[in-house]
CHARMM internal coordinates of N, CA and C (Angstrom, degrees):
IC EDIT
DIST 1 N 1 CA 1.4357
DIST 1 CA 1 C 1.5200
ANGL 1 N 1 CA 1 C 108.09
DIST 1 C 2 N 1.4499
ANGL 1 CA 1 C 2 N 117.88
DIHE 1 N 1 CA 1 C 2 N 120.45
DIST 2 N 2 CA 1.6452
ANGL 1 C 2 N 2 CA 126.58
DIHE 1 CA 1 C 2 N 2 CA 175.54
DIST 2 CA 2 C 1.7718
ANGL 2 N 2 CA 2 C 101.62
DIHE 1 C 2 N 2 CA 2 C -84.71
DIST 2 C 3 N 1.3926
ANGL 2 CA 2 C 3 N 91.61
DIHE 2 N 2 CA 2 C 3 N 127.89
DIST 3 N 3 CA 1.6629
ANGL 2 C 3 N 3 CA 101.71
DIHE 2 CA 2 C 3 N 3 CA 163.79
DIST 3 CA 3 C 1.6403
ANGL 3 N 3 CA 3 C 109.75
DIHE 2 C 3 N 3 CA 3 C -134.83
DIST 3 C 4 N 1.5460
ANGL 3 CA 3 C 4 N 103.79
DIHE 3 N 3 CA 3 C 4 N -173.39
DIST 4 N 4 CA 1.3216
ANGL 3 C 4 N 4 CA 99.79
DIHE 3 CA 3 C 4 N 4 CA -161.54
DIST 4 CA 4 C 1.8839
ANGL 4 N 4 CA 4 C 82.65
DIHE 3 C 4 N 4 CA 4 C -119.98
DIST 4 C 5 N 1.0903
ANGL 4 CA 4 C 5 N 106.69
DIHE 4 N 4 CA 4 C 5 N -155.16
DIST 5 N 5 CA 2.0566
ANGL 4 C 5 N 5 CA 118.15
DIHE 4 CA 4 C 5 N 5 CA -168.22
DIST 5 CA 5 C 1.7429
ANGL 5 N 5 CA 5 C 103.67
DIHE 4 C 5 N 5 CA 5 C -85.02
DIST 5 C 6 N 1.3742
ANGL 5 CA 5 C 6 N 95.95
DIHE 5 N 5 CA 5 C 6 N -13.59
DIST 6 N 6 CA 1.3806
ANGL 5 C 6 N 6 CA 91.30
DIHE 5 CA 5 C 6 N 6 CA -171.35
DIST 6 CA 6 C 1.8922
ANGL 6 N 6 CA 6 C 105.74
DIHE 5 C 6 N 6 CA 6 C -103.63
DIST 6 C 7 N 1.1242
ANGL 6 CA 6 C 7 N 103.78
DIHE 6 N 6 CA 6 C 7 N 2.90
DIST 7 N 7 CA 1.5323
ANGL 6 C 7 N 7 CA 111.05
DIHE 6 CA 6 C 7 N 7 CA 169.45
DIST 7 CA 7 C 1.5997
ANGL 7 N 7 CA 7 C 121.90
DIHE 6 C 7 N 7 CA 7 C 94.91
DIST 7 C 8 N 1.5294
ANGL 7 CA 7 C 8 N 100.80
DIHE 7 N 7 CA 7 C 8 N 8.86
DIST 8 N 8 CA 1.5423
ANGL 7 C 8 N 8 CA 126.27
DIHE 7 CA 7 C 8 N 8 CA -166.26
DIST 8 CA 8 C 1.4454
ANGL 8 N 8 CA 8 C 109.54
DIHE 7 C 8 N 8 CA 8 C -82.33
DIST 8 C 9 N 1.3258
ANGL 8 CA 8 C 9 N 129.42
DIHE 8 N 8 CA 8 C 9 N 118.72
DIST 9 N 9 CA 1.3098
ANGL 8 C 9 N 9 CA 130.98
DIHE 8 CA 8 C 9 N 9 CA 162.39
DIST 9 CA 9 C 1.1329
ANGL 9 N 9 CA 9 C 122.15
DIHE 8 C 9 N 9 CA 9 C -47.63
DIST 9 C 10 N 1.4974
ANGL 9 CA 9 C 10 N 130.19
DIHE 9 N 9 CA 9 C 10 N 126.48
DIST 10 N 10 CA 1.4409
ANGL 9 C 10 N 10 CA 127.48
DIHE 9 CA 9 C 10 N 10 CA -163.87
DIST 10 CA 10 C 1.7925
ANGL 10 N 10 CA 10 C 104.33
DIHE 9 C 10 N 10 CA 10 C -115.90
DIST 10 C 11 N 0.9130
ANGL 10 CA 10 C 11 N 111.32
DIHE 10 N 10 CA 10 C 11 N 137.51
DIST 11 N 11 CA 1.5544
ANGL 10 C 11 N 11 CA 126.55
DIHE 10 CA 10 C 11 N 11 CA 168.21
DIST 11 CA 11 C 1.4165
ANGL 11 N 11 CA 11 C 106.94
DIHE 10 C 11 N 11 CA 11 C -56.46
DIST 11 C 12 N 1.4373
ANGL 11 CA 11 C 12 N 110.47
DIHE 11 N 11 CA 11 C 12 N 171.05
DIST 12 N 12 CA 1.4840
ANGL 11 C 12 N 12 CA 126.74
DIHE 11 CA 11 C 12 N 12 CA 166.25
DIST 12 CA 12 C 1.8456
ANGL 12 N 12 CA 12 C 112.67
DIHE 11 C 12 N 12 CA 12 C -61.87
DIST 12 C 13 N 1.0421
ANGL 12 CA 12 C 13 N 108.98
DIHE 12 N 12 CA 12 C 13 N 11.32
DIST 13 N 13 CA 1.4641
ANGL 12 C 13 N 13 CA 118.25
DIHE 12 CA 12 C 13 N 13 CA -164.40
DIST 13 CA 13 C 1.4474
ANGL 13 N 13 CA 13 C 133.03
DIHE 12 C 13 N 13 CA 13 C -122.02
DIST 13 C 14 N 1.9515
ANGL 13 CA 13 C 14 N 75.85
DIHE 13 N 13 CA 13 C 14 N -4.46
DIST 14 N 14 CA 1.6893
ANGL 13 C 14 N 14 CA 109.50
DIHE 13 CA 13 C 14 N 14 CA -145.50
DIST 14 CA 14 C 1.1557
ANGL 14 N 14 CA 14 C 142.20
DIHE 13 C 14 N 14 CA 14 C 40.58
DIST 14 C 15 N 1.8460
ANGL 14 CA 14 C 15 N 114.95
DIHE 14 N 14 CA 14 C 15 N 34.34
DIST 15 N 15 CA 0.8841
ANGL 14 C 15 N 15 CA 113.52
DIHE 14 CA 14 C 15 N 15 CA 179.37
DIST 15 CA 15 C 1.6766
ANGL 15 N 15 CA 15 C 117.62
DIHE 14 C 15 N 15 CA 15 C -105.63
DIST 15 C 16 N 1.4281
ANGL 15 CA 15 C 16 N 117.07
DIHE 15 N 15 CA 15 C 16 N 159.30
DIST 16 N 16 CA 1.3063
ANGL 15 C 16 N 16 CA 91.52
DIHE 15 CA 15 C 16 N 16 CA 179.38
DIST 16 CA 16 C 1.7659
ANGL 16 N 16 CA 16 C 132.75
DIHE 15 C 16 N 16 CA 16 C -109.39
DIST 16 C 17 N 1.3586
ANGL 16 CA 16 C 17 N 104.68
DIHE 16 N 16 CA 16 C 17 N 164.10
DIST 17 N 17 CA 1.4772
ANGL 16 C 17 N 17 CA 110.75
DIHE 16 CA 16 C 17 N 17 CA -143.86
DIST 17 CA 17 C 1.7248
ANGL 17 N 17 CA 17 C 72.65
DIHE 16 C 17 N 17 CA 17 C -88.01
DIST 17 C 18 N 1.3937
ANGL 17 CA 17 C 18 N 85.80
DIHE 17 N 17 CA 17 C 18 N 149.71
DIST 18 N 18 CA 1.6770
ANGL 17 C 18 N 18 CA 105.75
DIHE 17 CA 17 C 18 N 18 CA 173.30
DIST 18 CA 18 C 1.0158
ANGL 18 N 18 CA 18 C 107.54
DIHE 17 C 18 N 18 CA 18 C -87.82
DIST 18 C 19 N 1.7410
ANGL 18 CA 18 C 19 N 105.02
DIHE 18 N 18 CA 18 C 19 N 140.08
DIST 19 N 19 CA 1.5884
ANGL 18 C 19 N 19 CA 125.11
DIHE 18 CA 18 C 19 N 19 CA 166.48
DIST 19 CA 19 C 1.7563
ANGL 19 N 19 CA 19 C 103.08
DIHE 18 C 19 N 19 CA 19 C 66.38
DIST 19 C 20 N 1.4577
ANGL 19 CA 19 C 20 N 125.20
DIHE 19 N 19 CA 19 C 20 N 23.44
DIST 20 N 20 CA 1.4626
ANGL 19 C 20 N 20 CA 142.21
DIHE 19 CA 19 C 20 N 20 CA 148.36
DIST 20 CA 20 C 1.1346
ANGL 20 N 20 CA 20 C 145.10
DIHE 19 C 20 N 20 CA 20 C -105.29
DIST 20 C 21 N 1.5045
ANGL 20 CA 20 C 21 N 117.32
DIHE 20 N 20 CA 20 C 21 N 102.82
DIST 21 N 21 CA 1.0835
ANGL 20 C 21 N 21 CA 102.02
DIHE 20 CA 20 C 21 N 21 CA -170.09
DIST 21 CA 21 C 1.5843
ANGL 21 N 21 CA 21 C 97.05
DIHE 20 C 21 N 21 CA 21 C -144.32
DIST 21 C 22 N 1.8309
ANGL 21 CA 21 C 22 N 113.33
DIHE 21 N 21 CA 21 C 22 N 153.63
DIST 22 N 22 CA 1.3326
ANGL 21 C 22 N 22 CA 110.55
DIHE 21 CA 21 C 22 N 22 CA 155.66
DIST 22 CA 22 C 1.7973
ANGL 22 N 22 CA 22 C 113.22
DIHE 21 C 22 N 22 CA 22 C -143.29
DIST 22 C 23 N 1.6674
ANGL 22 CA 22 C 23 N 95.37
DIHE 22 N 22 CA 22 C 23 N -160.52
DIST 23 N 23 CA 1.5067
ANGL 22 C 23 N 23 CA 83.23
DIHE 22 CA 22 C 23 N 23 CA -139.61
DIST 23 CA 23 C 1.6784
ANGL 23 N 23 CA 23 C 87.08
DIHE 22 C 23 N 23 CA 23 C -153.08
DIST 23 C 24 N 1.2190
ANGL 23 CA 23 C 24 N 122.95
DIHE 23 N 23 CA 23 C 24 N 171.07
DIST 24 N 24 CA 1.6029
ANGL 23 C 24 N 24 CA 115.19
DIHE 23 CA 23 C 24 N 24 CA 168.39
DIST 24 CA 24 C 1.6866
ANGL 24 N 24 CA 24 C 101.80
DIHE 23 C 24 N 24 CA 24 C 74.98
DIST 24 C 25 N 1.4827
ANGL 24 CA 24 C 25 N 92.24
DIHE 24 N 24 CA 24 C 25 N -161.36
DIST 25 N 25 CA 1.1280
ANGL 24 C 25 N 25 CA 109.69
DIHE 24 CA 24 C 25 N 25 CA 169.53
DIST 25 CA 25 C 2.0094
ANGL 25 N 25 CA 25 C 124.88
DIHE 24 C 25 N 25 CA 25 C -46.19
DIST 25 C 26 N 1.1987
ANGL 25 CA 25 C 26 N 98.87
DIHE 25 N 25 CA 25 C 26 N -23.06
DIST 26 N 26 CA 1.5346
ANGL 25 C 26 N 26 CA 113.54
DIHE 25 CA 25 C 26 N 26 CA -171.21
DIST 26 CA 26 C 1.8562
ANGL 26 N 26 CA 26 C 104.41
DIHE 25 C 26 N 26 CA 26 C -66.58
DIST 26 C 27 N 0.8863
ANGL 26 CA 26 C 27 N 91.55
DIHE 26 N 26 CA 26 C 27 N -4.62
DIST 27 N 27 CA 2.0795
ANGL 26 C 27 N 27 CA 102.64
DIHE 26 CA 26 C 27 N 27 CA -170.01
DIST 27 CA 27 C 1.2084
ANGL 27 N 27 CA 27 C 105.04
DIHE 26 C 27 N 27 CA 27 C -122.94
DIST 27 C 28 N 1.7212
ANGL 27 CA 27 C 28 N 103.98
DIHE 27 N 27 CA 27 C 28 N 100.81
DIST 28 N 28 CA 1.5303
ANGL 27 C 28 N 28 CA 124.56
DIHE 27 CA 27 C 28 N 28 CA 164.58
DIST 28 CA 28 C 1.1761
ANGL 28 N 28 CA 28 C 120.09
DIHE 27 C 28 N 28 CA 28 C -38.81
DIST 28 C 29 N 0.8386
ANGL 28 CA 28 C 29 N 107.27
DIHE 28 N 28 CA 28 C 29 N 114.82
DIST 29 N 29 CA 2.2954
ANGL 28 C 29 N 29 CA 99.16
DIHE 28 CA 28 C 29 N 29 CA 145.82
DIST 29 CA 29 C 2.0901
ANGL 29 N 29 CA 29 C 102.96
DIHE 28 C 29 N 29 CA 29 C 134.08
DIST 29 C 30 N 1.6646
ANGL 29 CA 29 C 30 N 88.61
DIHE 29 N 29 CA 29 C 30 N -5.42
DIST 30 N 30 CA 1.9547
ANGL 29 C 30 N 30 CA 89.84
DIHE 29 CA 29 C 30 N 30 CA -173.60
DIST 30 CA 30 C 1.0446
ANGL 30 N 30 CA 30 C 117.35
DIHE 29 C 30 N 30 CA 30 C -67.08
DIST 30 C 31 N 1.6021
ANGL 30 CA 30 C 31 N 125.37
DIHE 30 N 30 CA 30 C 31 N -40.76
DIST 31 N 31 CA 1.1205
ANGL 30 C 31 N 31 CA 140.60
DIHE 30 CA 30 C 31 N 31 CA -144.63
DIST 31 CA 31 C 1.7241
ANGL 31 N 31 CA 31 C 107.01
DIHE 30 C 31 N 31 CA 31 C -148.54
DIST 31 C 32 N 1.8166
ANGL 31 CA 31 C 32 N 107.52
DIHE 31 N 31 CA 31 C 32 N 145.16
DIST 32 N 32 CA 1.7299
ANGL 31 C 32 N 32 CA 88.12
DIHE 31 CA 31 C 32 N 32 CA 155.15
DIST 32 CA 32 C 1.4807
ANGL 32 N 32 CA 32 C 79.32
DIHE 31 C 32 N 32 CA 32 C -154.12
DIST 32 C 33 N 1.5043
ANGL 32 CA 32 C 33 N 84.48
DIHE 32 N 32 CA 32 C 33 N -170.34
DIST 33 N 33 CA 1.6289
ANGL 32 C 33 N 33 CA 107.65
DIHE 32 CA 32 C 33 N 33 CA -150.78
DIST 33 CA 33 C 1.7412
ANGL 33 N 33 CA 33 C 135.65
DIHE 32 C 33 N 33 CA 33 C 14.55
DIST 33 C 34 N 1.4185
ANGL 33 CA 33 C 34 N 110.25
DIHE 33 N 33 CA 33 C 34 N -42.45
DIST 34 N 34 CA 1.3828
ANGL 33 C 34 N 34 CA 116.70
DIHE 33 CA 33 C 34 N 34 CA -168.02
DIST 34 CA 34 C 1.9803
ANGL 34 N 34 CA 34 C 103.37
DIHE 33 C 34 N 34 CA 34 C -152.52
DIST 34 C 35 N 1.3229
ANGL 34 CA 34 C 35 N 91.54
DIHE 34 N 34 CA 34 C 35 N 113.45
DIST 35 N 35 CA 1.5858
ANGL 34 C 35 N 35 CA 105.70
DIHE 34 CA 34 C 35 N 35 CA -171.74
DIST 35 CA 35 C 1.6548
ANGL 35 N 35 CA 35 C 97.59
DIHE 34 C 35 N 35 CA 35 C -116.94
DIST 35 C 36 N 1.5239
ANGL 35 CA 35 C 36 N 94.01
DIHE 35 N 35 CA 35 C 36 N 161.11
DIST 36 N 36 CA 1.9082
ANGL 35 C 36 N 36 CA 94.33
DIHE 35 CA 35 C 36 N 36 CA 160.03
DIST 36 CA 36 C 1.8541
ANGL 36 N 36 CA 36 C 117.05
DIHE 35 C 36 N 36 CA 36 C -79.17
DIST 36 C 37 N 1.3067
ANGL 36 CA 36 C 37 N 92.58
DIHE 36 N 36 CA 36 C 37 N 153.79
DIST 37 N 37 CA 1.6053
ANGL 36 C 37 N 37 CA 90.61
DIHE 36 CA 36 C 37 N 37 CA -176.47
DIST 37 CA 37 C 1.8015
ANGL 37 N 37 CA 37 C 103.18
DIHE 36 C 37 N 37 CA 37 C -73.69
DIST 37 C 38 N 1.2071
ANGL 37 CA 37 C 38 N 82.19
DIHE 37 N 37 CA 37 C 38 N 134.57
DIST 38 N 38 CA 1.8576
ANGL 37 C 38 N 38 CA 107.28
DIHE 37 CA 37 C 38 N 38 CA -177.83
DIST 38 CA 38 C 1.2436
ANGL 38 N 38 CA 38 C 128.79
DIHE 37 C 38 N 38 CA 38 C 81.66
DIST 38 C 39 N 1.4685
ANGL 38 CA 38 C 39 N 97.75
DIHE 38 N 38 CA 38 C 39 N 26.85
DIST 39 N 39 CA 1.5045
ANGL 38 C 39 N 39 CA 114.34
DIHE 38 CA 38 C 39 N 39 CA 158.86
DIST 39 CA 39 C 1.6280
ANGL 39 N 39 CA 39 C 113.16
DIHE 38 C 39 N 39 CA 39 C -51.90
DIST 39 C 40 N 1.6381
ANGL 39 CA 39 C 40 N 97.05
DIHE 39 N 39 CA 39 C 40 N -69.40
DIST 40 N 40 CA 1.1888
ANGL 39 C 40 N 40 CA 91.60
DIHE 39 CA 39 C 40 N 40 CA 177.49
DIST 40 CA 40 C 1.4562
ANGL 40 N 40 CA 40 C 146.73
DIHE 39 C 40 N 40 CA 40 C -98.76
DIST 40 C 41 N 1.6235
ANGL 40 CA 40 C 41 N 86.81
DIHE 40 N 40 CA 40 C 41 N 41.02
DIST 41 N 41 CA 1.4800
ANGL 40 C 41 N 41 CA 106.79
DIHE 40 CA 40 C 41 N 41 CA 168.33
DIST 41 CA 41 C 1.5108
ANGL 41 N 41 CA 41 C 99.73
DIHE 40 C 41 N 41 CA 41 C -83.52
DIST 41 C 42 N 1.5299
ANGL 41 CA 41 C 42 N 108.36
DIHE 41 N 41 CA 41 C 42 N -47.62
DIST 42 N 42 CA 1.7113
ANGL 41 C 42 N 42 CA 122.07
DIHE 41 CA 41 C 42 N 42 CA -147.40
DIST 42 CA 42 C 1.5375
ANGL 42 N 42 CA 42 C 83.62
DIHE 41 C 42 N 42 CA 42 C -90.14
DIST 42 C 43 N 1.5063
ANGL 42 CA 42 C 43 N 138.08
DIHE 42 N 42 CA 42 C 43 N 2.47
DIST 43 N 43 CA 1.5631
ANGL 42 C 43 N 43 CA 103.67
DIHE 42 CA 42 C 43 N 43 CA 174.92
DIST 43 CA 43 C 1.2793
ANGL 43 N 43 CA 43 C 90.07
DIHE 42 C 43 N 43 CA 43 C -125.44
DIST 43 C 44 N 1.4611
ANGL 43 CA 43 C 44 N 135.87
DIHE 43 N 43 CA 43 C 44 N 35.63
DIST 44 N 44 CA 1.4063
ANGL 43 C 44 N 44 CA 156.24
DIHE 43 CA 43 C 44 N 44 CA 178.19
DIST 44 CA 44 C 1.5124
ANGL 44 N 44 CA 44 C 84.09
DIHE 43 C 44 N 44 CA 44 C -112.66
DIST 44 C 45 N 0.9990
ANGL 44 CA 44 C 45 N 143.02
DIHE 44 N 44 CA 44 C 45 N -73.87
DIST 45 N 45 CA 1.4901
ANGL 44 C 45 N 45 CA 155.53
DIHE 44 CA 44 C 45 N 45 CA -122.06
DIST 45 CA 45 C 1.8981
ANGL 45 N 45 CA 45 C 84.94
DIHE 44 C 45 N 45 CA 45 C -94.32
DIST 45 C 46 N 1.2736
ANGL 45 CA 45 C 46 N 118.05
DIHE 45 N 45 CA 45 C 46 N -54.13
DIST 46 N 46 CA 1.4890
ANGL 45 C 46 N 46 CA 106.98
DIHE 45 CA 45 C 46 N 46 CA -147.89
DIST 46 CA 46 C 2.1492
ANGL 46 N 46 CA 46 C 88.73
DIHE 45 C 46 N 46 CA 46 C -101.62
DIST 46 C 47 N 0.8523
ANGL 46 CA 46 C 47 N 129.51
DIHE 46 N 46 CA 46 C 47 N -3.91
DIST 47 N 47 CA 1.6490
ANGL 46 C 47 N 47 CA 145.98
DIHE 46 CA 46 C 47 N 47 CA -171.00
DIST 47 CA 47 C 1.5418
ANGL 47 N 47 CA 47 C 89.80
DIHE 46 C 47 N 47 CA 47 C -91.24
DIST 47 C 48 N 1.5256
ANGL 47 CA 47 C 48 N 98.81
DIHE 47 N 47 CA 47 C 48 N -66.15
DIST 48 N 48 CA 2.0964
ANGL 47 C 48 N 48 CA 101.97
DIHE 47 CA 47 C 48 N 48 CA -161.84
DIST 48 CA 48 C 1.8356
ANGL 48 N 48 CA 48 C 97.38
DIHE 47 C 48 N 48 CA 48 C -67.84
DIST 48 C 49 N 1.4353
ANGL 48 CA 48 C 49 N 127.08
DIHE 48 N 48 CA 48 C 49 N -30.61
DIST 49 N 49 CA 1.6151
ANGL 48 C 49 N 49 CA 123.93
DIHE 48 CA 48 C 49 N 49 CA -179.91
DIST 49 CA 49 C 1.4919
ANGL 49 N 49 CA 49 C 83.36
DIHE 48 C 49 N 49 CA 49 C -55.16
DIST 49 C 50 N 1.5846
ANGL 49 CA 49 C 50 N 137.82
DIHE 49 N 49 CA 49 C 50 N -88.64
DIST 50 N 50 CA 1.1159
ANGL 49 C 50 N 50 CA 144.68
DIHE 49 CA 49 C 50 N 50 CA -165.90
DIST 50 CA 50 C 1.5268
ANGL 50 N 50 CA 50 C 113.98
DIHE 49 C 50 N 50 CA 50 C 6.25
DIST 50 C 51 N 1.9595
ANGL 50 CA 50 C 51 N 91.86
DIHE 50 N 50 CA 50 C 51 N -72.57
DIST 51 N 51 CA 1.1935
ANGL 50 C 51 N 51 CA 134.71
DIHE 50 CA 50 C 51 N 51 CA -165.89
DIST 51 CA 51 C 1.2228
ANGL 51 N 51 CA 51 C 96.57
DIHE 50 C 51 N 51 CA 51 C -45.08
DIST 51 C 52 N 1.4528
ANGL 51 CA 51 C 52 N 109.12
DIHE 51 N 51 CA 51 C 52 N -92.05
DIST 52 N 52 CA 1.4603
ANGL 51 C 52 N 52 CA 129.40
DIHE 51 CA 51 C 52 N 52 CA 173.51
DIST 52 CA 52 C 1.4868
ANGL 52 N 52 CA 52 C 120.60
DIHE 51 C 52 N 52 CA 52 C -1.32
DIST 52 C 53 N 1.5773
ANGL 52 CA 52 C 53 N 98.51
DIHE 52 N 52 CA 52 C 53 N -57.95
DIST 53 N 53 CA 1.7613
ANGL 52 C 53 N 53 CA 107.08
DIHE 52 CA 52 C 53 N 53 CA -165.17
DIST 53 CA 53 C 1.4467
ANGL 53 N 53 CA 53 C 102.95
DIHE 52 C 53 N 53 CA 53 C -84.23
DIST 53 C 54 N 1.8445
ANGL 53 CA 53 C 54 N 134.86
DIHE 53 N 53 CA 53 C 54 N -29.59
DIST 54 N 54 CA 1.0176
ANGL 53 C 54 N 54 CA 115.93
DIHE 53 CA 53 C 54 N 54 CA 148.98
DIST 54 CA 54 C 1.2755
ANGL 54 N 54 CA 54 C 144.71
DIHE 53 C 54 N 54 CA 54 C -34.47
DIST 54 C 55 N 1.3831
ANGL 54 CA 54 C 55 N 110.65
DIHE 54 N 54 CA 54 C 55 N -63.25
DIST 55 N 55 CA 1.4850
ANGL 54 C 55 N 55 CA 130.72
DIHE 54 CA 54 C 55 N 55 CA 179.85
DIST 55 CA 55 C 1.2206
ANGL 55 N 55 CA 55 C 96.80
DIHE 54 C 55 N 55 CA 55 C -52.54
DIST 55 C 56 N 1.9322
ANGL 55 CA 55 C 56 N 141.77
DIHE 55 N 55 CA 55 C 56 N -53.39
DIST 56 N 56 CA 1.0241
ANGL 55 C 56 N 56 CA 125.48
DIHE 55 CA 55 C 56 N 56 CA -141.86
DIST 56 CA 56 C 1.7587
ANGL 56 N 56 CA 56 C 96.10
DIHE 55 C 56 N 56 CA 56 C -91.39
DIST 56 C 57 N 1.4284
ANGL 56 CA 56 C 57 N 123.73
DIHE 56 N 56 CA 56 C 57 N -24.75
DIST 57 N 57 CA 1.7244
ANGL 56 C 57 N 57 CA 124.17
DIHE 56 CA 56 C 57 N 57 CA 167.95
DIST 57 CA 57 C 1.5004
ANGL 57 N 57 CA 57 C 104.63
DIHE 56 C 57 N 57 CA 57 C -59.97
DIST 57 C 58 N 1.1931
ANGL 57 CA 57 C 58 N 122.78
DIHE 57 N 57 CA 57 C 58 N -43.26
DIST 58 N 58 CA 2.0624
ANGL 57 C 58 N 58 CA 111.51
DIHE 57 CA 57 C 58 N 58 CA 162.65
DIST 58 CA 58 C 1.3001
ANGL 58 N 58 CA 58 C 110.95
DIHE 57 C 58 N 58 CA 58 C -64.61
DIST 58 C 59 N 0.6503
ANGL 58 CA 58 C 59 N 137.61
DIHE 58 N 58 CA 58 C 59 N -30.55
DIST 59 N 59 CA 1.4399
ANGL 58 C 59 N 59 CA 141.23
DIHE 58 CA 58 C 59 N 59 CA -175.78
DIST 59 CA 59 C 1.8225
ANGL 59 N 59 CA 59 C 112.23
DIHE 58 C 59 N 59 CA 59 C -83.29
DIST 59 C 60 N 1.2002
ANGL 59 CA 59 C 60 N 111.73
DIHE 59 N 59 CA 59 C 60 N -22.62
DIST 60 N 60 CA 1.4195
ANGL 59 C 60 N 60 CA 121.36
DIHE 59 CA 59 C 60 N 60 CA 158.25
DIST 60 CA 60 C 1.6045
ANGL 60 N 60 CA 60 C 106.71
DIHE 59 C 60 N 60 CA 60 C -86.18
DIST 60 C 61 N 0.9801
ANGL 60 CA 60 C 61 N 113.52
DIHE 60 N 60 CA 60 C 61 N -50.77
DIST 61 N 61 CA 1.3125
ANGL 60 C 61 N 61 CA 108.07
DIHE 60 CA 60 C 61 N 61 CA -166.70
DIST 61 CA 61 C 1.5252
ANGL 61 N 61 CA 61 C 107.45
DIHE 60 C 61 N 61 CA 61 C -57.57
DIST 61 C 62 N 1.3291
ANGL 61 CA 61 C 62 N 113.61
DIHE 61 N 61 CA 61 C 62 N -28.53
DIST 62 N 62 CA 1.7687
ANGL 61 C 62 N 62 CA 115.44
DIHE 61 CA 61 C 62 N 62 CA -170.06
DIST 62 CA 62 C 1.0679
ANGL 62 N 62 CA 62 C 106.25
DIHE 61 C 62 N 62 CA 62 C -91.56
DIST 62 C 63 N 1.2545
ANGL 62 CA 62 C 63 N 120.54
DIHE 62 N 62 CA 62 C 63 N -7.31
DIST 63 N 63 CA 1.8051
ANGL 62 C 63 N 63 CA 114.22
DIHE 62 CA 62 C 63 N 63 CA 176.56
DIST 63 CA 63 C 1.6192
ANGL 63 N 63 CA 63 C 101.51
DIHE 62 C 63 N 63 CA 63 C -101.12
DIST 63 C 64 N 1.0780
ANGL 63 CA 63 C 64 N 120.29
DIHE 63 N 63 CA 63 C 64 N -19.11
DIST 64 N 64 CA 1.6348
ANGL 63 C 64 N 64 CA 131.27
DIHE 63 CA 63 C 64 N 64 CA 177.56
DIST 64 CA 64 C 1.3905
ANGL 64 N 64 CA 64 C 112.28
DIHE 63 C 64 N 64 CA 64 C -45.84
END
COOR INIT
IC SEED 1 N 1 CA 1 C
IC BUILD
């Protein structure tokens, strides 16, 4: 799955799909074959904060 910095699922177009996002393990390209354990806790943890605080500034902005 391609995303952008803000944790947003990106289309074939690279654009990103609204109100999608993931985080953790769900986001290609961090890791392959053999990682330390709790990698992808800690890029779950610091990816989904990202996430989170995006989504919730659209989510202000649309009730604004």
């Amino acid at each position: 799955m391609k995303v952008n910095t803000q944790g947003q699922i990106l289309d074939s177009q690279d654009q990103p799909l609204p109100g999608l996002y993931a985080a953790g393990e769900m986001v290609g390209g961090l890791y392959y074959v053999k990682y330390a354990g709790g990698v992808g806790l800690t890029a779950g943890s610091v990816l989904g904060r990202i996430s989170g605080a995006h989504a919730a500034a659209l989510a202000n902005r649309a009730t604004a």
